[in-house]
N, C-alpha and C positions, 0 to 999 in steps of 0.2 A: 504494500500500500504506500502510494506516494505521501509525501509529508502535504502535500497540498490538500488531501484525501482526508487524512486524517486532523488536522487543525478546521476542516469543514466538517467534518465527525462529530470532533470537538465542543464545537462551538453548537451545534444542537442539541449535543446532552447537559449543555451546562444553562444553553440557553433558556432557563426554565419560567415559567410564569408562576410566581408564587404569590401569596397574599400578603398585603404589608403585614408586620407582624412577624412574622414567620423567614421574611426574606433571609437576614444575617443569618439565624441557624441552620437553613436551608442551604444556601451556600456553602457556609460552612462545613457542615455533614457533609455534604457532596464532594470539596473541595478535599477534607479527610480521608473518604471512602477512595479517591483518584489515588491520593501519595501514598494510602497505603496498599493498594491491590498493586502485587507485583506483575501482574498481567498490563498493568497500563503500561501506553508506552512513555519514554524517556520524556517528549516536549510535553507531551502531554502532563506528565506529573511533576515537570518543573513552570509549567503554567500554574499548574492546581498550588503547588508552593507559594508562589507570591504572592494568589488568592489568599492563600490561608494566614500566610504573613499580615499581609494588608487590614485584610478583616479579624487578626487578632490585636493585633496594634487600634486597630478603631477602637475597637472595645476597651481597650487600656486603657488608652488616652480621653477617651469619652468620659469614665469612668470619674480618670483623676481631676484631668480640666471641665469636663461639665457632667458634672453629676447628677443636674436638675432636666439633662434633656432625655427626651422622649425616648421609647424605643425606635417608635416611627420614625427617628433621624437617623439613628443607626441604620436603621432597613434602606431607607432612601439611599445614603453614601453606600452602603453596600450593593445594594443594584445598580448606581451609577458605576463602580466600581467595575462592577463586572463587565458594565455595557462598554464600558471604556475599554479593557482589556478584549474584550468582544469584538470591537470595531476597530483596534489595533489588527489584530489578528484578520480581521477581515479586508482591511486596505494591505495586509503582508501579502496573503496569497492575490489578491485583483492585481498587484506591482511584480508580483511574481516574475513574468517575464520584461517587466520593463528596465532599463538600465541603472547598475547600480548605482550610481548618484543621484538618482529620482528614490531611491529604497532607502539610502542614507538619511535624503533629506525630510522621507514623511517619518521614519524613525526617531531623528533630533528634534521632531517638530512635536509628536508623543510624550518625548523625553521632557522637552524643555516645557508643556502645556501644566506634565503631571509637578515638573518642582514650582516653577511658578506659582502654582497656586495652592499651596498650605493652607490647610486645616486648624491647624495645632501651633505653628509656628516652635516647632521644635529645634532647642537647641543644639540637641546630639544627632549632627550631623552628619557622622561616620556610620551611627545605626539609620536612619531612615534615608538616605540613601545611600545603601549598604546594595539594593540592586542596581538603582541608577550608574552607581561605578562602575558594575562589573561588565566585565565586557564579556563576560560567559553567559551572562543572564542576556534571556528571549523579553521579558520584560524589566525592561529598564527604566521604572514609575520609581519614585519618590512616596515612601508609607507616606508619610505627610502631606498628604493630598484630599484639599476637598472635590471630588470628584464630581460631584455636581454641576459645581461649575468649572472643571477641566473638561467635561463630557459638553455642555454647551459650547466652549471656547473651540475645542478641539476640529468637533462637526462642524462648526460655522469656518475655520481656517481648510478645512479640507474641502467644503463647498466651495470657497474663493480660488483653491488651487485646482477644481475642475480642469 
């Protein structure tokens, strides 16, 4: 199975319709259930990592810095979340065959949407963009990301680059 095959795979068992409420833990579980079946494959369960990363850091941080907010915030960032890393992976394979400086540049443009725009305005900068640095990592987001509005920014920058 080509990787194009499966990041399209991917992205429909993840892509789930859940009930507010329930989104975070849904993810989540999901997210769990990928890293640990050793039948997943590789991009795949290093996708589901940064999921799971992401949305355990919301939770922390949620917890410490806003104590008084909702669940339904959480749920909201978490689905944005996904949809973002959703819509990454889906402009990867549509660029697929386009030339790698067009792949570079919708890459740094993911990159640069997801640090831009902090959540939490964290100062430990080595851990939340701890994937952003790597150059090993498929998702190279910023934990510190309010993803609501990276997922609006993001969409509307890749409409204009049409």
């Amino acid at each position: 199975m080509t990787m194009k095959k499966i990041l399209i795979v991917f992205m429909l068992v993840i892509g789930m319709n859940a009930q507010a409420q329930e989104v975070y833990n849904e993810l989540r579980k999901t997210n769990k259930a990928i890293i640990e079946n050793p039948q997943s494959h590789g991009i795949i369960r290093t996708i589901s990592r940064f999921k799971l990363d992401a949305l355990n850091y919301l939770a922390i941080k949620m917890q410490e810095e806003m104590p008084d907010s909702s669940a339904y915030f959480l749920d909201r960032q978490a689905l944005a979340m996904n949809e973002y890393v959703q819509f990454y992976i889906q402009k990867i394979v549509e660029l697929n065959e386009m030339p790698q400086a067009l792949q570079e540049q919708m890459t740094k443009m993911f990159m640069e949407t997801s640090k831009d725009n902090p959540l939490f305005k964290d100062k430990d900068k080595e851990m939340v963009l701890s994937y952003y640095n790597s150059g090993e990592s498929l998702t190279r987001f910023s934990l510190d990301t309010n993803w609501e509005k990276a997922l609006e920014i993001i969409k509307k920058k890749m409409e204009k680059n049409r």
